[in-house]
Every structure is written in C-alpha cells, then in structure tokens.
C-alpha positions as CSV (number, residue, x, y, z in Angstrom):
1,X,32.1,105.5,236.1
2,X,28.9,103.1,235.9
3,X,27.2,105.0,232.3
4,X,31.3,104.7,231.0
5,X,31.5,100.7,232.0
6,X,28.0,101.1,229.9
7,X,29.2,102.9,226.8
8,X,32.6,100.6,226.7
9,X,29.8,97.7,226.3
10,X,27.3,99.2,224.0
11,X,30.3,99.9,221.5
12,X,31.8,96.7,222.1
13,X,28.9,95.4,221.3
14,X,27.8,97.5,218.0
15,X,31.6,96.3,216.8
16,X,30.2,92.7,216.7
17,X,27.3,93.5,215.4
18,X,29.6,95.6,212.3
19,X,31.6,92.7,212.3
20,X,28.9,90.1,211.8
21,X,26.7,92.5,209.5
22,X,30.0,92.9,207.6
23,X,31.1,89.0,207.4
24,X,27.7,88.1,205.8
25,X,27.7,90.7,203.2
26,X,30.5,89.6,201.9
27,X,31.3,85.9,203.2
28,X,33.1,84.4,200.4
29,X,36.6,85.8,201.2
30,X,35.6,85.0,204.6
31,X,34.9,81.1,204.2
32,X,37.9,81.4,201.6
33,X,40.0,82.7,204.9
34,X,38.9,79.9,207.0
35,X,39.1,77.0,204.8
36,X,43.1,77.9,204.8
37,X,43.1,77.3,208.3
38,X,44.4,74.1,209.2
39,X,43.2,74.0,212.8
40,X,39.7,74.2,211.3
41,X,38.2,70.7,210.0
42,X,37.4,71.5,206.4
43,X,34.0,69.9,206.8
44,X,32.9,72.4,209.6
45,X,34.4,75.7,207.5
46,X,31.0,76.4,205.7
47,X,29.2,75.8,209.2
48,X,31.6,78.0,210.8
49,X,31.5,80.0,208.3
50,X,27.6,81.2,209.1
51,X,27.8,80.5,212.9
52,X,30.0,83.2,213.8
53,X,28.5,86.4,212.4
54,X,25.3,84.7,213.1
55,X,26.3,84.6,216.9
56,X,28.1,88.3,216.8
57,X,24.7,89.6,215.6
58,X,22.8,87.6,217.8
59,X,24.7,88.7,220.9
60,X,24.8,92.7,220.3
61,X,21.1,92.3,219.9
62,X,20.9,90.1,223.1
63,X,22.9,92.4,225.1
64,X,21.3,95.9,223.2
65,X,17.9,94.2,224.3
66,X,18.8,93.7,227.8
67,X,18.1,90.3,227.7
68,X,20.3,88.3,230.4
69,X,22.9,91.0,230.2
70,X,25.7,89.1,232.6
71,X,25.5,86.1,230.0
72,X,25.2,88.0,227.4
73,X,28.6,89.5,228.2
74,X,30.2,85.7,229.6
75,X,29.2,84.1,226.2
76,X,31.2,87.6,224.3
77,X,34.4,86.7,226.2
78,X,34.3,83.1,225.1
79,X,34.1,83.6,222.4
80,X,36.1,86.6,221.5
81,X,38.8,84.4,223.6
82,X,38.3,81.2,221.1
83,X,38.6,83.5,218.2
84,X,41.9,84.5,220.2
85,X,43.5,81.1,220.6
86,X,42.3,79.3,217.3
87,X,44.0,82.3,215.6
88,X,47.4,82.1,218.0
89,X,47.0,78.3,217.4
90,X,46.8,78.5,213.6
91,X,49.4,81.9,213.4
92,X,52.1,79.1,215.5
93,X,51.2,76.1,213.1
94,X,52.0,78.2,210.1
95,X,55.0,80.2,208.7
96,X,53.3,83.2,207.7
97,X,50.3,84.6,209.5
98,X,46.6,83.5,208.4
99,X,44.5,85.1,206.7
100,X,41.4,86.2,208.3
101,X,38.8,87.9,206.4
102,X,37.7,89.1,210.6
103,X,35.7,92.2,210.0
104,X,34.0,90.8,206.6
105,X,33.1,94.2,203.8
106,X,34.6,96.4,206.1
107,X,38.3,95.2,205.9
108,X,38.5,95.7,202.3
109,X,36.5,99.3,203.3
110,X,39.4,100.0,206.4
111,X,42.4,98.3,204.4
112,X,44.4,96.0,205.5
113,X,43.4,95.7,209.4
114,X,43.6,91.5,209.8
115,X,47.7,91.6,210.2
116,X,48.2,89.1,213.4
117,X,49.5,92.1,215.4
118,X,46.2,93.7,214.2
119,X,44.0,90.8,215.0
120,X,44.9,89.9,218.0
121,X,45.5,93.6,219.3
122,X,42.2,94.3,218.4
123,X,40.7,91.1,220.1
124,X,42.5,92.0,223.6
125,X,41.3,95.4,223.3
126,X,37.4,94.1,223.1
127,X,38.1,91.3,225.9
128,X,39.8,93.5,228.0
129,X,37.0,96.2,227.7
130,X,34.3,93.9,227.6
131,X,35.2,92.5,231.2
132,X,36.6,95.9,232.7
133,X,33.0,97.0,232.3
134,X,31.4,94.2,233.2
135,X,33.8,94.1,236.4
136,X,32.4,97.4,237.2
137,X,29.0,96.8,236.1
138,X,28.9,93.3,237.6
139,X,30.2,95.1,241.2
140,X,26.8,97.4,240.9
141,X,24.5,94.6,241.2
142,X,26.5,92.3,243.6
143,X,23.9,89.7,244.5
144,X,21.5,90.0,241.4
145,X,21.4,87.5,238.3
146,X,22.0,89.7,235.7
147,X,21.3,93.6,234.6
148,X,18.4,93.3,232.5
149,X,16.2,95.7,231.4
150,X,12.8,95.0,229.8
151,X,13.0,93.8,226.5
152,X,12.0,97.2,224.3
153,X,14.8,99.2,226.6
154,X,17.8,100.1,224.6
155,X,19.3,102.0,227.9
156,X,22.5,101.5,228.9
157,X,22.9,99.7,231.9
C-alpha cells in the first residue's frame, strides 16, 4: 500500500507540474481567463497570472526532490482547495460557468476539459488523492517531521 500512496503522489504531482509547464507556454488565454473573473481584483490578474504555475512547478519539484515532503503536500492541498473555492465562488457569482484556461497548452491539446463539472471534478480527484496518500504515508512516519529524502533522490517515498 505504502509505494501506491507514493505513486498517487508522484503523479499528482507531475500533473502540476504539466499544468504549470502548460499555463506558461501558453499564458495569454490563461490571464485572458482570469481577468473575466470577478472575484479576482483586476490589478492582481497579471500577478496571479505568473504565481500559480510558478508555484505548481515549484511544488512538484519540491516534493520530486524530497525536500520537506509533509509540507510540500499541506501547501498542494491549499492550494488546490483555493483554486476549488475561488472557482465555486466565481461559477455562483455568474450565470454561465467561468472560463478557466486551468491546464494552459494542454486544454486546447485535450479539448475542452475546463467545463465546471470538469474543473472541479478534476480538483477533488487531486485533493482527495493527494491527502489519501499522505494519510497513509503520514501514518508510516508517525512522530517524524516530514519524509524527506536527500536532495538528488527522486525515490518515492
């Protein structure tokens, strides 16, 4: 069970890293997405805009480098759960559903994947595996700080 709760993570984990690799290759229709967002203040969209594949990059390669793995994993689930609510919060302020522009080149690549059943599906699906494994994981090593491995390990945990 403990190289599964593993494997959930490291995928989990290479989807944000596809996800922010994908937003910055193409992040016009992405800014575009968010400036239509009224829960958003325009003046933080292009900020925004940058921040979050920055931070989905940044936290597969965190988590792939062993580096404070429990964190790692807390800071995914806030995340992924603010994603979650702005979107619900912006899908219940508007008549139609937002557009979201979520997974950058490869939605035009997948088609259409960013419908709000779709987004927020796919956002459950992540939290709810993300923490499943790290339930497991985090039961393992009961007592410890994290499940780090040194820096140039790529193992699964």
């Amino acid at each position: 069970m403990i190289p599964f709760a593993g494997f959930v993570l490291w995928i989990a984990f290479a989807f944000l890293f596809l996800t922010g690799i994908g937003k910055l290759l193409d992040i016009e229709p992405f800014v575009d997405s968010l400036r239509e967002w009224s829960a958003l203040p325009a003046f933080a969209v292009p900020m925004i805009a940058y921040l979050v594949p920055a931070g989905e990059i940044w936290l597969a390669m965190r988590w792939w480098q062993g580096i404070d793995r429990r964190r790692t994993v807390l800071i995914a689930q806030l995340m992924l759960c603010s994603f979650t609510v702005i979107y619900l919060i912006e899908y219940f302020l508007r008549s139609a559903p937002p557009s979201c522009a979520c997974l950058g080149l490869w939605g035009a690549y997948l088609g259409d994947l960013s419908s709000a059943q779709n987004v927020i599906l796919r956002n459950l699906v992540l939290l709810a595996g993300i923490s499943a494994a790290d339930l497991v994981l985090g039961a393992r090593v009961a007592g410890q700080q994290s499940v780090d491995r040194p820096a140039n390990s790529l193992s699964l945990p």
